[in-house]
N, C-alpha and C positions, 0 to 999 in steps of 0.2 A: 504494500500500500504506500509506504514513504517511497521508494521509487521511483511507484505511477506517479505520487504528487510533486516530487522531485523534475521528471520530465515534464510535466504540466506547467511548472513555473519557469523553468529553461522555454520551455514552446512561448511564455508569454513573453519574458522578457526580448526575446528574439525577434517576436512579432513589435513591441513596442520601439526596438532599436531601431525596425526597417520602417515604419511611422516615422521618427523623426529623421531619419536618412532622406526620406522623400521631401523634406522640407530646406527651402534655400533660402534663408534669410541676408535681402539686401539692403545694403543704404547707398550707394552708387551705384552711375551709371554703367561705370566698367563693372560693377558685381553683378548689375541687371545682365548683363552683354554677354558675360560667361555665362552667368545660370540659364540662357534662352537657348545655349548651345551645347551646353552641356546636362541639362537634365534629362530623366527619363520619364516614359509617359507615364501617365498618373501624377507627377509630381506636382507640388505645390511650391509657389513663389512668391514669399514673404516683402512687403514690400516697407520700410520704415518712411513715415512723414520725408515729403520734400519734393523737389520737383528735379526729373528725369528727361532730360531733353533727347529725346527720339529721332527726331527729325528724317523720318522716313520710313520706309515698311521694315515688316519685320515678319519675315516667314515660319509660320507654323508646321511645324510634321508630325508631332508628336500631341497627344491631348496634355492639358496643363491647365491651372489653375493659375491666377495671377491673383492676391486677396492682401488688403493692408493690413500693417501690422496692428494687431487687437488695441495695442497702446498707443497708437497715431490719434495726437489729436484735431488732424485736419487729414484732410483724404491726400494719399501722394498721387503727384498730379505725372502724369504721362506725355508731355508737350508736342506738338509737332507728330503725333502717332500714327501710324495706319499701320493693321496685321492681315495678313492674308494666309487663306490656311491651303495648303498646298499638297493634301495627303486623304487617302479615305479613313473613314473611321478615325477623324480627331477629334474631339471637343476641346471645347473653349470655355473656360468662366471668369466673369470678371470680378471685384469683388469688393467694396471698399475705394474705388481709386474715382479720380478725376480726369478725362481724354479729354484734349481741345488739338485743334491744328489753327485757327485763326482766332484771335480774341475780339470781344465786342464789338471794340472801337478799332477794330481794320478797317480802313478807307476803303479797301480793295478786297475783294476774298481769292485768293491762292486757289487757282483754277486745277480740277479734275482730283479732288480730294474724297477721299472715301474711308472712312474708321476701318471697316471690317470688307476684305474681298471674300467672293468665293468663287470666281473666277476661273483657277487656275487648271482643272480636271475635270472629269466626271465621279466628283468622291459624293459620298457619304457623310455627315456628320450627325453622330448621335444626338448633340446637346451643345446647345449654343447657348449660355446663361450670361445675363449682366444682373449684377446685384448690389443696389448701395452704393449704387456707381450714379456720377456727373457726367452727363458726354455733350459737347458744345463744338462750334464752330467751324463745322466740317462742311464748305462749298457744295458739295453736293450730297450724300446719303451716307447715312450710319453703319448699313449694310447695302451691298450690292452683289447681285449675282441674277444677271442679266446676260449672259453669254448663252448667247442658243445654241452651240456646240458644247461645250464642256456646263451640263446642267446639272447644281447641286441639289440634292436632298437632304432635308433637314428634317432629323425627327422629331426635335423637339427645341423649340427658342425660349427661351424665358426673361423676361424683364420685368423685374423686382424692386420695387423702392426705388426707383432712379429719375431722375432730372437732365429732361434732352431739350435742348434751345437753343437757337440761332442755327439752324441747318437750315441748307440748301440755297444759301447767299448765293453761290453763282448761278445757280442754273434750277431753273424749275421745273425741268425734262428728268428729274429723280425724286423720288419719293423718300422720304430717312428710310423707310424698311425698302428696299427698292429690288423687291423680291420678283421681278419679270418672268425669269424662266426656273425660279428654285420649286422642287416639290417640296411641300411644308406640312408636316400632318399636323403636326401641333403648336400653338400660337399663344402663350397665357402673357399679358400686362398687364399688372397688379399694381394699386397703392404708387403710379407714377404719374411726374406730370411731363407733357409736353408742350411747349410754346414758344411762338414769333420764330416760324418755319414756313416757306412759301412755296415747298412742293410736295405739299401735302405727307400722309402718314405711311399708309400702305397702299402697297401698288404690288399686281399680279395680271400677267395674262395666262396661266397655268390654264386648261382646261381637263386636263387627265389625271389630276389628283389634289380632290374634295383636303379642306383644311377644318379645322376646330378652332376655330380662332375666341379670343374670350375678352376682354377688357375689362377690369373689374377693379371698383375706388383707386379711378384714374382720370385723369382731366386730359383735354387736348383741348388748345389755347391758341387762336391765330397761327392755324398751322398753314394756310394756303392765301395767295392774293389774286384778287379779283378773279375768280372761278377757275383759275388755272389747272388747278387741279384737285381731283377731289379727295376726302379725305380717306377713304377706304372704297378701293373700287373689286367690286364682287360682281362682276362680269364673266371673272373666270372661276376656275372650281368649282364645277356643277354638283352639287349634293354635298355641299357644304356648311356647316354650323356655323352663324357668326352669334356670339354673347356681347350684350352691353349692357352690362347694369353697375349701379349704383357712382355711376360717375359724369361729368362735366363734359359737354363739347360743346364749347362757344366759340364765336367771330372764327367762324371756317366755313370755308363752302361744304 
């Protein structure tokens, strides 16, 4: 019996050691830089207060977590960011952080700017999560995946707690979710707001695979101008769920 319980406490601690082995805790950029190239999938990437200047894409292959440090007491901010995932079968989650690529008061918005590609294949991606996350200033869409040759699947998106505004300053040919040709089964935004975006929320011409899409104690605020675009177009996805309750949509077409 002390033995068996002997191996049972080895098997936990073992399991506990490779827990925190999966965790990369950064405060610089060069730390951010290694850890996005050297982790492995599943891992998680600690992020301490401060701000990280990215200044350009960053290729995903492997699923990863990117979530602030629990003790941050302002979110670390991501500057200049766009990730593109580039592999089937990755996820993505965000967690705690703040993304911007142009601030408020840009004269100009920095043309062909996009948070998240999915572009690059014909992959798969499980799970697509932002959480507790800021995301701002990105010229054109939050997401994009829009390529009619390499068309993503998404089984699952989630937007959680987060604050998206000022999208799509340059151009109002994309929508923030600017989902054209992804298949989407599942769609949940929760307890978020969106506001003063002028090409509208979501956009789909999918017609061969129905979504569930849900909105739920979520506001959407001056998301489009002068009728350009509307805010959820459901034209495509024949047998389709769309949910909205208990939430705001004002000054949008």
């Amino acid at each position: 019996m002390r033995s068996k319980l002997f191996l049972i406490l080895i098997g936990c601690l073992m399991l506990t050691s490779q827990i925190f082995a999966a965790q990369h805790y950064v405060t610089t950029l060069e730390e951010l830089n290694t850890a996005l190239t050297s982790y492995a999938a599943g891992d998680v990437i600690v992020l301490a207060e401060g701000t990280y200047g990215i200044n350009g894409t960053k290729t995903i292959t492997k699923s990863v977590t990117l979530k602030a440090d629990p003790l941050a007491t302002t979110k670390p901010v991501l500057s200049q960011a766009m990730f593109s995932l580039n592999a089937t079968d990755v996820s993505l989650e965000l967690d705690g952080l703040e993304m911007y690529w142009d601030l408020e008061d840009a004269v100009t918005p920095t043309s062909s700017r996009y948070f998240l590609s999915l572009t690059a294949g014909i992959f798969t991606f499980p799970a697509i999560t932002f959480k507790n996350c800021e995301i701002h200033g990105y010229g054109r869409s939050l997401i994009r995946a829009d390529n009619g040759t390499n068309i993503a699947t998404i089984n699952t998106l989630t937007v959680d707690n987060c604050l998206i505004h000022d999208m799509g300053r340059e151009s109002n040919s994309y929508s923030i979710f600017a989902l054209k040709t992804a298949k989407v089964t599942t769609a949940l935004f929760k307890n978020t707001t969106i506001y003063n975006a002028k090409n509208g929320f979501w956009y789909s011409e999918v017609t061969t695979a129905p979504i569930a899409l849900t909105i739920e104690n979520s506001s959407i605020l001056k998301t489009t101008a002068s009728g350009s675009k509307v805010n959820i177009n459901t034209n495509a996805n024949p047998g389709s769920v769309y949910t909205i309750k208990n939430s705001i949509i004002s000054d949008s077409y």
